[in-house]
TORKOL-4160 file (C-alpha; in steps of 0.2 Angstrom, whole numbers, padded with zeros to 4 digits, m for minus):
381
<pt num="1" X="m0087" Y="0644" Z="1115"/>
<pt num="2" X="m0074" Y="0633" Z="1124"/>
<pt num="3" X="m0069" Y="0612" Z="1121"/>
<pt num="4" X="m0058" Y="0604" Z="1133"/>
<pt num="5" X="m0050" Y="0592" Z="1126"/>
<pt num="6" X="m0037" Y="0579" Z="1137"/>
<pt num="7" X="m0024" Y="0568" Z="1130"/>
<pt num="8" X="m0026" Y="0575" Z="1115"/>
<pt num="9" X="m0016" Y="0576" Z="1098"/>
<pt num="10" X="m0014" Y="0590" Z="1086"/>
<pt num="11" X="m0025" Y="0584" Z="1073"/>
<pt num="12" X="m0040" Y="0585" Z="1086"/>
<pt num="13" X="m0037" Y="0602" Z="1092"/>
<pt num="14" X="m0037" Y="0606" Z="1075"/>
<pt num="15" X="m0055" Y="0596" Z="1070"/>
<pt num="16" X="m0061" Y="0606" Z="1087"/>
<pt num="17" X="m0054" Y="0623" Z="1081"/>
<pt num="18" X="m0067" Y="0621" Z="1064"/>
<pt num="19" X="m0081" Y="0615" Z="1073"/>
<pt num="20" X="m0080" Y="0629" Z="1087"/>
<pt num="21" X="m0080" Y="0639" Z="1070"/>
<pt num="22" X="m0096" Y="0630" Z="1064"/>
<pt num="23" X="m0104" Y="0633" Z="1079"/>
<pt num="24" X="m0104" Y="0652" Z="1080"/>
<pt num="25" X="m0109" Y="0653" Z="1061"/>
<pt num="26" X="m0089" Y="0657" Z="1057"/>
<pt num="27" X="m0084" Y="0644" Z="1045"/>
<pt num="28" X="m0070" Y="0657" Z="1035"/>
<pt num="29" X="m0051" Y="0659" Z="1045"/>
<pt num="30" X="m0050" Y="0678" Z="1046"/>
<pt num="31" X="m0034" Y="0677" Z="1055"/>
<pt num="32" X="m0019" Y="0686" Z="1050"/>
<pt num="33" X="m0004" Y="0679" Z="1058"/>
<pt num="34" X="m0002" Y="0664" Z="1076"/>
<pt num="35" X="0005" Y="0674" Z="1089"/>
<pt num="36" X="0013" Y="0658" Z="1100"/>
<pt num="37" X="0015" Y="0663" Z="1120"/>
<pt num="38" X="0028" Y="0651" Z="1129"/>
<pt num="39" X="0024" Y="0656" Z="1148"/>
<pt num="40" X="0021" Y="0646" Z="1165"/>
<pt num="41" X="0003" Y="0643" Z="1172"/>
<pt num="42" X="0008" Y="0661" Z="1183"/>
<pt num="43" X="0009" Y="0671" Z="1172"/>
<pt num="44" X="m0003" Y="0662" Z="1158"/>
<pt num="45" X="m0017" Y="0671" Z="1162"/>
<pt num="46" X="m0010" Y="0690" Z="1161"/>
<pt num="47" X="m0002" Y="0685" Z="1145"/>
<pt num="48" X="m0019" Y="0679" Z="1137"/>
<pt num="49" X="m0028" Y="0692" Z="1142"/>
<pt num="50" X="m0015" Y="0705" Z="1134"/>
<pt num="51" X="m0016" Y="0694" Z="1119"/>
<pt num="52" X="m0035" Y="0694" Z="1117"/>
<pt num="53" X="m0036" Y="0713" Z="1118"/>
<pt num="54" X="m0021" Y="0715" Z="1106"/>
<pt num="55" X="m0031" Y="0702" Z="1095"/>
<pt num="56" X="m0045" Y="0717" Z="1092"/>
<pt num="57" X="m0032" Y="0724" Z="1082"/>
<pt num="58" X="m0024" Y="0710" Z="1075"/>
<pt num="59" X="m0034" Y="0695" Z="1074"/>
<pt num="60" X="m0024" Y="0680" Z="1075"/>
<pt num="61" X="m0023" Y="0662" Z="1080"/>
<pt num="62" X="m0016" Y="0660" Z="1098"/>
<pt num="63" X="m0006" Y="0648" Z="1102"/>
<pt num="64" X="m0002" Y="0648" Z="1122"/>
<pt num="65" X="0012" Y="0632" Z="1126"/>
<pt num="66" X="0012" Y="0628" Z="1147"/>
<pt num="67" X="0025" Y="0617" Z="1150"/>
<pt num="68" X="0018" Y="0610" Z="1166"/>
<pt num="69" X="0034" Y="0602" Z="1179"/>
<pt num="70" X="0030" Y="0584" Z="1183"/>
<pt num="71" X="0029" Y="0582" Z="1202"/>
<pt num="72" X="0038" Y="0564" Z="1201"/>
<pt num="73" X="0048" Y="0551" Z="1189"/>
<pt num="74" X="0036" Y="0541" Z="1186"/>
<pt num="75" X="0027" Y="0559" Z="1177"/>
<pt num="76" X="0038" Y="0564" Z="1169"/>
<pt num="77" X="0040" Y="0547" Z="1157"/>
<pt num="78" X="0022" Y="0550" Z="1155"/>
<pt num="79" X="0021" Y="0561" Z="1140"/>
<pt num="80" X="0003" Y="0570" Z="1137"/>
<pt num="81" X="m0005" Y="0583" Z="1130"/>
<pt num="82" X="m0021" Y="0593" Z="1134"/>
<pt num="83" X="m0030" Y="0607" Z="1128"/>
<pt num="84" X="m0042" Y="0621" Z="1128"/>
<pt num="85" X="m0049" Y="0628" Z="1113"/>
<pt num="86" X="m0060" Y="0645" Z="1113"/>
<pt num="87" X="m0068" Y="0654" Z="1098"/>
<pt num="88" X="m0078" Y="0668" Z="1098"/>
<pt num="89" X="m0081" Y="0678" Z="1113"/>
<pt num="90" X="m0070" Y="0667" Z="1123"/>
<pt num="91" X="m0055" Y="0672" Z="1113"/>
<pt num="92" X="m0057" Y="0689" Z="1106"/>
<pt num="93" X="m0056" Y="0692" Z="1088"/>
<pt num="94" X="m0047" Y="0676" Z="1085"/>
<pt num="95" X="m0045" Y="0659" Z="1091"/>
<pt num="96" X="m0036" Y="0653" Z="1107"/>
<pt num="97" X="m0028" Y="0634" Z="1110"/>
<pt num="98" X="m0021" Y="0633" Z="1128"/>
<pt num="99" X="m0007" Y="0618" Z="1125"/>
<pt num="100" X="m0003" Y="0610" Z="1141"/>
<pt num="101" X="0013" Y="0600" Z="1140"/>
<pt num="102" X="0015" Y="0585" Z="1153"/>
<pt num="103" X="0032" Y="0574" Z="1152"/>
<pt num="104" X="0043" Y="0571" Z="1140"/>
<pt num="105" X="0032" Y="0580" Z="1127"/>
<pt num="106" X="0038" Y="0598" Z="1135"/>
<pt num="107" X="0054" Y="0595" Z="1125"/>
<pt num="108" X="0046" Y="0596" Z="1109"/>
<pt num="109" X="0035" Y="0607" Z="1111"/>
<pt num="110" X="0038" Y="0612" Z="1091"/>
<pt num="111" X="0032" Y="0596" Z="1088"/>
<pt num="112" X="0016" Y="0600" Z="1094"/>
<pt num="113" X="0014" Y="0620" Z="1088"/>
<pt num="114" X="0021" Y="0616" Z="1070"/>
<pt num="115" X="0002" Y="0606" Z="1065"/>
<pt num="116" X="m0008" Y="0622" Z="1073"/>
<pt num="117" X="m0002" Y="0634" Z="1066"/>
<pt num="118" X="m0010" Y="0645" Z="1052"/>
<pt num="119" X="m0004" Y="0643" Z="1032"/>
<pt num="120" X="0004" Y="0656" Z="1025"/>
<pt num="121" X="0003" Y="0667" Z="1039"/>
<pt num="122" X="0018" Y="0674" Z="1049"/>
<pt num="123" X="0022" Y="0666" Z="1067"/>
<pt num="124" X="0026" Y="0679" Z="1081"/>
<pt num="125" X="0031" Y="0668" Z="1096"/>
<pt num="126" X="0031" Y="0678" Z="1113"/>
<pt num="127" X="0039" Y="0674" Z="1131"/>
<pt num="128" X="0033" Y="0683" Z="1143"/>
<pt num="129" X="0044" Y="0676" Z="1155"/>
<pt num="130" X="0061" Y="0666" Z="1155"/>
<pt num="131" X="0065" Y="0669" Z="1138"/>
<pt num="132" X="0080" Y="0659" Z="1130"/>
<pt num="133" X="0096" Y="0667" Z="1131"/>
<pt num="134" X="0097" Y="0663" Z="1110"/>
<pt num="135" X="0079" Y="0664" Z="1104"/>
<pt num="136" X="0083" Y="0664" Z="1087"/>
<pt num="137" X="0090" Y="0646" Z="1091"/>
<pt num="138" X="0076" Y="0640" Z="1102"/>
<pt num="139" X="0065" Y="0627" Z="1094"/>
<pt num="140" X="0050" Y="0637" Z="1094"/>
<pt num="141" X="0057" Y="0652" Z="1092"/>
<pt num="142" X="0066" Y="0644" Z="1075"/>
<pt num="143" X="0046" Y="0642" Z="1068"/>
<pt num="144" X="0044" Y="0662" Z="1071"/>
<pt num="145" X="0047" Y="0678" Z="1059"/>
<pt num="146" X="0047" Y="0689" Z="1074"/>
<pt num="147" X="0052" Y="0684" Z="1092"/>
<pt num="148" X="0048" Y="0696" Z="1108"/>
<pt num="149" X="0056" Y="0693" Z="1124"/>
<pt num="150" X="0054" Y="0707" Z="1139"/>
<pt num="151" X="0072" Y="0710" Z="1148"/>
<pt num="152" X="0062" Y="0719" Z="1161"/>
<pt num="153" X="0057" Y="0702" Z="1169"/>
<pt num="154" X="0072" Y="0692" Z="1170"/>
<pt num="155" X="0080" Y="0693" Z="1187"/>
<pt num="156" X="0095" Y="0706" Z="1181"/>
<pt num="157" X="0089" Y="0716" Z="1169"/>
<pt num="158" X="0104" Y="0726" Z="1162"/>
<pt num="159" X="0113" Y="0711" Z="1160"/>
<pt num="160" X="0101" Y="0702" Z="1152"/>
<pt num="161" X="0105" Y="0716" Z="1139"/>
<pt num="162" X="0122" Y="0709" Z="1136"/>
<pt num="163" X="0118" Y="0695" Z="1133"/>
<pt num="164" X="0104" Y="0700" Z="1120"/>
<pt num="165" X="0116" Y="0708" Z="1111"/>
<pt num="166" X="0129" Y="0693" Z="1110"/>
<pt num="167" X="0115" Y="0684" Z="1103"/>
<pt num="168" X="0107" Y="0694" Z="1090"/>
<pt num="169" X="0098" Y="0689" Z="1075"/>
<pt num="170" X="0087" Y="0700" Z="1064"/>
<pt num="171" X="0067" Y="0699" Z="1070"/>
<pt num="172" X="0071" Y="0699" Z="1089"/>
<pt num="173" X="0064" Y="0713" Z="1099"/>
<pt num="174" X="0061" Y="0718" Z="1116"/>
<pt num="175" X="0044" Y="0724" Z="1125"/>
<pt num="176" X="0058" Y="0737" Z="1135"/>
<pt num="177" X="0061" Y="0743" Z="1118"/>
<pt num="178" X="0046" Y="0745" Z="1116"/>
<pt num="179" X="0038" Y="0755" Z="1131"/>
<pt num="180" X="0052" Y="0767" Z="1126"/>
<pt num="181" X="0043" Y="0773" Z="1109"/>
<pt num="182" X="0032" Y="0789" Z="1114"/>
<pt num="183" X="0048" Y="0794" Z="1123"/>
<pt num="184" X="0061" Y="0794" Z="1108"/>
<pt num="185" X="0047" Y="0801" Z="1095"/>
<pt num="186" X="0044" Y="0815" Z="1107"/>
<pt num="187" X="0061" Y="0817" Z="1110"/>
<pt num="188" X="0066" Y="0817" Z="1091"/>
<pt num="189" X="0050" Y="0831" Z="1089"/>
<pt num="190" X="0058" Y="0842" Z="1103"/>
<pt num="191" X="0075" Y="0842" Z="1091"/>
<pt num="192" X="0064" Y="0846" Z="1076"/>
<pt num="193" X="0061" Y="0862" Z="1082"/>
<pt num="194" X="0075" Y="0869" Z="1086"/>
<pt num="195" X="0090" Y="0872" Z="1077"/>
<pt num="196" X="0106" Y="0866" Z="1089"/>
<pt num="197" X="0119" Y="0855" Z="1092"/>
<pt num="198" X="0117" Y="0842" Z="1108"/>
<pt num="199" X="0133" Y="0842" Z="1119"/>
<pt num="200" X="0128" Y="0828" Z="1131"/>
<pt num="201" X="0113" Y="0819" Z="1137"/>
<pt num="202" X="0106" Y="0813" Z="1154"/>
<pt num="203" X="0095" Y="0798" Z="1157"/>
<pt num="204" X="0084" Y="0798" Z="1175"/>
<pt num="205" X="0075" Y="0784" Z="1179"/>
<pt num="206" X="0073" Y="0767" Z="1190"/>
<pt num="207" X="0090" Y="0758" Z="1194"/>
<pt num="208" X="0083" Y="0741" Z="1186"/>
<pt num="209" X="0074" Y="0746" Z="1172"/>
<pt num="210" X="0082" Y="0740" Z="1155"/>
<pt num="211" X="0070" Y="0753" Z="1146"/>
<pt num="212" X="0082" Y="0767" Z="1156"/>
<pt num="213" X="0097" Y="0756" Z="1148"/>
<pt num="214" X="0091" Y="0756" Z="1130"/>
<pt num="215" X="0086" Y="0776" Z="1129"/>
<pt num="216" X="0101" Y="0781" Z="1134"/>
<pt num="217" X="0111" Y="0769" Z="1121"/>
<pt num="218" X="0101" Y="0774" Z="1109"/>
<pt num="219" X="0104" Y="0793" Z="1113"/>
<pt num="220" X="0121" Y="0788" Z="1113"/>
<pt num="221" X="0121" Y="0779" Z="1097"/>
<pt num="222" X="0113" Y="0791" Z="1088"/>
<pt num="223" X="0120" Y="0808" Z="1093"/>
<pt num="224" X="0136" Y="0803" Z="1098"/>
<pt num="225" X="0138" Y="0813" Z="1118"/>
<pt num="226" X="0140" Y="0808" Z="1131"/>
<pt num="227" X="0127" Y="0801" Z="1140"/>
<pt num="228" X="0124" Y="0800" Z="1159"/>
<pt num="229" X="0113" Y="0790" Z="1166"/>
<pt num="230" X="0107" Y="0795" Z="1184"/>
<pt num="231" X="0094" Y="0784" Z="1198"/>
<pt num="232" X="0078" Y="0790" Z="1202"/>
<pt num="233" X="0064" Y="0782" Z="1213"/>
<pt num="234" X="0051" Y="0780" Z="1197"/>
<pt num="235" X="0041" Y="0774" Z="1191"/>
<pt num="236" X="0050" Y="0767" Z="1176"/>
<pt num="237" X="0057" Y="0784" Z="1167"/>
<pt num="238" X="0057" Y="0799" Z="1175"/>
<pt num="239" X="0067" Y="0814" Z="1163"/>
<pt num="240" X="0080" Y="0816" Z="1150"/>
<pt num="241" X="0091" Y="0833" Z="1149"/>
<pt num="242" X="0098" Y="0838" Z="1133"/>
<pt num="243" X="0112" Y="0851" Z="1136"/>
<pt num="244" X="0114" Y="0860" Z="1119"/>
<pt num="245" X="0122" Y="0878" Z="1111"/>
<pt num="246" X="0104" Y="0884" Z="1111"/>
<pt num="247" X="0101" Y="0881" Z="1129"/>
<pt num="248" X="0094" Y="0866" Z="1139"/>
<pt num="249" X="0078" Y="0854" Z="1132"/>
<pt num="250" X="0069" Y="0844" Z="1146"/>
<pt num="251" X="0056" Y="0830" Z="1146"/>
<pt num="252" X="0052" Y="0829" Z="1164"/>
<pt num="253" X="0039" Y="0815" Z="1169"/>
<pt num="254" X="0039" Y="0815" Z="1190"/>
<pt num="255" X="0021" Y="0802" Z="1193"/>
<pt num="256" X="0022" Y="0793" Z="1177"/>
<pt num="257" X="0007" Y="0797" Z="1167"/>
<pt num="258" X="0009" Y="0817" Z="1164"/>
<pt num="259" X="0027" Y="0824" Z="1156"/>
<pt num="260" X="0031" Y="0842" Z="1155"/>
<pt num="261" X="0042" Y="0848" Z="1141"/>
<pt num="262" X="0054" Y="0864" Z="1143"/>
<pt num="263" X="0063" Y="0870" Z="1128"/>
<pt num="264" X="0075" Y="0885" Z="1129"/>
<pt num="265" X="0064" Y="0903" Z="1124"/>
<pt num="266" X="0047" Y="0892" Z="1123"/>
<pt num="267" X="0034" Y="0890" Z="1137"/>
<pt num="268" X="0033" Y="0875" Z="1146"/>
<pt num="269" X="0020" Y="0862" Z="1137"/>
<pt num="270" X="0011" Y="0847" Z="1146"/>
<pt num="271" X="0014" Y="0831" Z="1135"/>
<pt num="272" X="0002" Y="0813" Z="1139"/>
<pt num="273" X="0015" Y="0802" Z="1142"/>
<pt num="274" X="0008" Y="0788" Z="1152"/>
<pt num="275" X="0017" Y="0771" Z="1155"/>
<pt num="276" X="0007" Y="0757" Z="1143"/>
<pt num="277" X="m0001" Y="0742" Z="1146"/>
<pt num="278" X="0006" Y="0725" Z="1138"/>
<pt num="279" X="m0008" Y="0723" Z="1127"/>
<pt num="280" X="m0002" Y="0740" Z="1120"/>
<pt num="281" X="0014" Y="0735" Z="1119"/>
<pt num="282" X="0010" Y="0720" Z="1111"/>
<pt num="283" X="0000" Y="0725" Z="1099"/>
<pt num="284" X="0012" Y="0738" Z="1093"/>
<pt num="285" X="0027" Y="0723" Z="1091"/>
<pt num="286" X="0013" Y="0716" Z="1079"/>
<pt num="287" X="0012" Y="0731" Z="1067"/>
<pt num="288" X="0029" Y="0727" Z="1060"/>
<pt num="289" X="0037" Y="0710" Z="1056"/>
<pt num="290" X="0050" Y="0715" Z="1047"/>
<pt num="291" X="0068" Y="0717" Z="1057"/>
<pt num="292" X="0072" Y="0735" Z="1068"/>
<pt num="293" X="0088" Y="0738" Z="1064"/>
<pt num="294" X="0087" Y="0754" Z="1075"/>
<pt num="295" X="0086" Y="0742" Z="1092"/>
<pt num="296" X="0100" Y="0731" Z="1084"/>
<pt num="297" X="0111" Y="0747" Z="1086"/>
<pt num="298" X="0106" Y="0754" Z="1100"/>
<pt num="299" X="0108" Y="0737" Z="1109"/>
<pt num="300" X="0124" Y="0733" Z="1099"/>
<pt num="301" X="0131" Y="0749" Z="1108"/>
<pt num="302" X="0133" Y="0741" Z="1122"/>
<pt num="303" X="0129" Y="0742" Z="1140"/>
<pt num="304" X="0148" Y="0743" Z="1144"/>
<pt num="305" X="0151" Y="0757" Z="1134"/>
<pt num="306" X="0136" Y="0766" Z="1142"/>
<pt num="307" X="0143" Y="0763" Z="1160"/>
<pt num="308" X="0161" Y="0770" Z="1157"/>
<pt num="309" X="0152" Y="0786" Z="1154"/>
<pt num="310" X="0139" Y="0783" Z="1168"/>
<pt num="311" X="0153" Y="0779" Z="1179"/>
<pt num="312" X="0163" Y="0795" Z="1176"/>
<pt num="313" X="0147" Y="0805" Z="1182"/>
<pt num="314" X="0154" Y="0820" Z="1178"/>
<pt num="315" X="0153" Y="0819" Z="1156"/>
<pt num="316" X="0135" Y="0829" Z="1157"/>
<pt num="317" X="0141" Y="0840" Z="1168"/>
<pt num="318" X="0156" Y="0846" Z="1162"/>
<pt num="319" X="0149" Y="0846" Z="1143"/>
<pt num="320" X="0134" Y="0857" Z="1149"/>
<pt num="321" X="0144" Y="0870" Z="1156"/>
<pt num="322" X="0153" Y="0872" Z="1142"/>
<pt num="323" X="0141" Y="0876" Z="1130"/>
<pt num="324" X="0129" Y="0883" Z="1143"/>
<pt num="325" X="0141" Y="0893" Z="1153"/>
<pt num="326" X="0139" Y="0911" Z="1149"/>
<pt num="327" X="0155" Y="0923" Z="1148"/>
<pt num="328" X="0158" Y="0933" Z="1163"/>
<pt num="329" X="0156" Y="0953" Z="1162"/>
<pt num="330" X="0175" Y="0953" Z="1166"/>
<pt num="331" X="0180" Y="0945" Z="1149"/>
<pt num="332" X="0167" Y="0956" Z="1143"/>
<pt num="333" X="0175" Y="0973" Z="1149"/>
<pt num="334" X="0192" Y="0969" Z="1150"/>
<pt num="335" X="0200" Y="0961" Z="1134"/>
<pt num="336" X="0219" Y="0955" Z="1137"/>
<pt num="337" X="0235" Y="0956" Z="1128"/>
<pt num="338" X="0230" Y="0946" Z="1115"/>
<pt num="339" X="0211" Y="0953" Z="1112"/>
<pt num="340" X="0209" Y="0962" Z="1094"/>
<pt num="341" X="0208" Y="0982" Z="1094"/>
<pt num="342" X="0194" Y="0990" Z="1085"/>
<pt num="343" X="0204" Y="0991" Z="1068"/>
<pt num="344" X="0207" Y="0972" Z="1071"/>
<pt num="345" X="0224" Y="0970" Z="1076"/>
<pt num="346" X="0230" Y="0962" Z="1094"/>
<pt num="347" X="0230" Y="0975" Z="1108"/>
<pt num="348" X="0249" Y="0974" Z="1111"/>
<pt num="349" X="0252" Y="0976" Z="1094"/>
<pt num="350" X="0242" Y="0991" Z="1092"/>
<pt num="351" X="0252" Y="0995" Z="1106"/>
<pt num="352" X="0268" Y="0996" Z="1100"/>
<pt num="353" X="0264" Y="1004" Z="1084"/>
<pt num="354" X="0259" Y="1018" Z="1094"/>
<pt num="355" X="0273" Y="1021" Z="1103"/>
<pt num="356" X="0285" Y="1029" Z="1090"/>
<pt num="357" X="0271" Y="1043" Z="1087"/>
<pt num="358" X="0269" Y="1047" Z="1105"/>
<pt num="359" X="0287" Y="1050" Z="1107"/>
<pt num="360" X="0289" Y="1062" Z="1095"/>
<pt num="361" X="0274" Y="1071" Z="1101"/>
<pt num="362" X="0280" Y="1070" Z="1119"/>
<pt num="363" X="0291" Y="1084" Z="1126"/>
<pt num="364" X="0308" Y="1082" Z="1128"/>
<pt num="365" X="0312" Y="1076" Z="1146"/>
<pt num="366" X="0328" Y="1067" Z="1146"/>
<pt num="367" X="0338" Y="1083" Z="1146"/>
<pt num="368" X="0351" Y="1087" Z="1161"/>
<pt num="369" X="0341" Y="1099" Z="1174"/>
<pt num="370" X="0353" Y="1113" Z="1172"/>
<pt num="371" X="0353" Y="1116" Z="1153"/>
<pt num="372" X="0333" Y="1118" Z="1153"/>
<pt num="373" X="0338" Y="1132" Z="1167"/>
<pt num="374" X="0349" Y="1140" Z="1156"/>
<pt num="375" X="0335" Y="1140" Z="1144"/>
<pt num="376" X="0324" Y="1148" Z="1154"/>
<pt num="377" X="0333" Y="1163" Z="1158"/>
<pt num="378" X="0338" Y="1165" Z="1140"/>
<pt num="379" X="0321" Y="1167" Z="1136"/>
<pt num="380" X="0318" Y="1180" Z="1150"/>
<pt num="381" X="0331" Y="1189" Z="1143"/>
């Protein structure tokens, strides 16, 4: 069922959100939390759609806020408000209010959300697009327990990062983070079965893709190598190598749906590893509400930090060889000088200890040439 209401107020949305209720035999709110969208009319319609499918999981009360731009002055003194309100099939599981904002009500857009949304029931607010640099400090984003931003659509990703990071308040989160969570449980799994220390790390994936970023400063963060971070063509993530005493562990994913994972001494498995929808995405941000301290340090790590050690390009490399580099049949055959004997003392030690005994077992050659004559025709004698 759908109302369209124009030059509204938020005490009729809220009359038209229990009669839509009435009317499809659902008087009872069986909502769990108001999941407010902050998009353009662009990119409404995608976010909606992922909201609706996350809403089978999480029934909620969606909130989507347009600020629509007024063409001339004379709009924009004109502040209005209207709406669209579904229920039942139109809007999943939950309810859906469209909010459009015309004039100088698009500045207080809170104004407008705070009456809407549900009692005693978390906010999550979401921007698909053109986040706030300071989310925790937006006015909407003020109202909310959780607030999900996604880096991977502002126009420079990776410094977009930095900028998260300045800015960081417990309950922000990222949908780049996110799409990186079947990567780092699989990734953690492949550790669990092996018993080795990791030397160094390498990140391959797209040159603009902050989920690339965040891997490898979590890598970083939590195991303390060096980490390299190499380009590939995509999509998205495309391998990690792990360099470690016990040999090499890879999660290669070439086509983005199908991964292949190679640990040292085991067979080769096939691993399902496809990139995600948002609606998956989204629905996984809304499991949790409480803060991820994990993507605070990861992001706190700092994409700086990550880049000294991308920029050297040679930290995997050389870290690899050391602990992969086998020692060569030379060092093997031929100890040195200073190589332990069998009893377990230095070769030239050994050495020298010797010598004593195999002089006086040696026969006597220093003697002038015509005394060991003489001897010798003594003896015939």
């Amino acid at each position: 069922m759908k109302i369209d209401l124009t030059d509204t107020t938020a005490s009729k949305i809220n009359k038209a959100l229990v009669q839509g209720r009435r009317a499809i035999g659902t008087p009872a709110v069986g909502m769990v939390l108001t999941l407010v969208i902050v998009t353009d009319e662009e990119n409404a319609y995608d976010a909606l759609k992922a909201a609706n499918d996350a809403s089978r999981e999480h029934p909620s009360r969606t909130l989507v806020v347009i600020k629509r731009v007024s063409r001339t002055p004379r709009d924009r003194t004109q502040s209005r408000l209207d709406a669209e309100v579904r229920v039942g099939a139109e809007a999943g599981t939950g309810e859906t209010v469209v909010l459009r904002l015309y004039g100088e009500v698009v500045d207080h857009a809170q104004s407008v959300v705070l009456p809407l949304l549900l009692p005693d029931a978390p906010v999550v607010v979401w921007w698909p697009v053109n986040a706030p640099l300071d989310p925790a400090n937006d006015p909407l984003g003020a109202l909310a327990q959780r607030r999900v931003t996604d880096t991977y659509a502002a126009e420079q990703p990776v410094r977009e990062l930095t900028a998260r990071a300045d800015t960081y308040t417990p309950g922000d989160t990222d949908l780049s983070w996110t799409r990186i969570t079947p990567w780092r449980s699989m990734l953690a799994a492949a550790l669990d079965q092996v018993t080795c220390k990791v030397a160094a790390v390498e990140v391959e994936g797209e040159e603009f893709n902050p989920s690339c970023e965040l891997l490898a400063m979590w890598l970083a963060d939590r195991l303390d190598v060096p980490v390299k971070r190499s380009l590939s063509n995509g999509p998205g993530l495309t391998a990690v190598r792990m360099a470690t005493d016990t040999g090499r562990i890879v999660l290669d994913r070439a086509d983005g749906s199908l991964a292949t994972l190679s640990i040292q001494g085991q067979p080769d498995r096939a691993v399902a590893l496809k990139r995600r929808e948002t609606a998956e995405l989204i629905a996984e941000e809304l499991r949790r509400l409480d803060p991820d301290d994990t993507y605070a340090s990861a992001l706190r790590f700092g994409v700086e930090r990550l880049s000294e050690v991308s920029d050297a390009g040679v930290a995997f490399d050389e870290a690899a060889d050391a602990v992969l580099e086998p020692p060569s049949k030379s060092d093997e055959q031929s100890p040195g000088l200073d190589a332990p004997s069998p009893g377990g003392e230095p070769v030239e030690a050994a050495a020298e200890a010797a010598a004593p005994e195999a002089e006086a077992e040696a026969p006597v050659t220093d003697a002038p040439s015509g005394t060991a004559a003489s001897e010798k025709k003594a003896a015939a004698k």
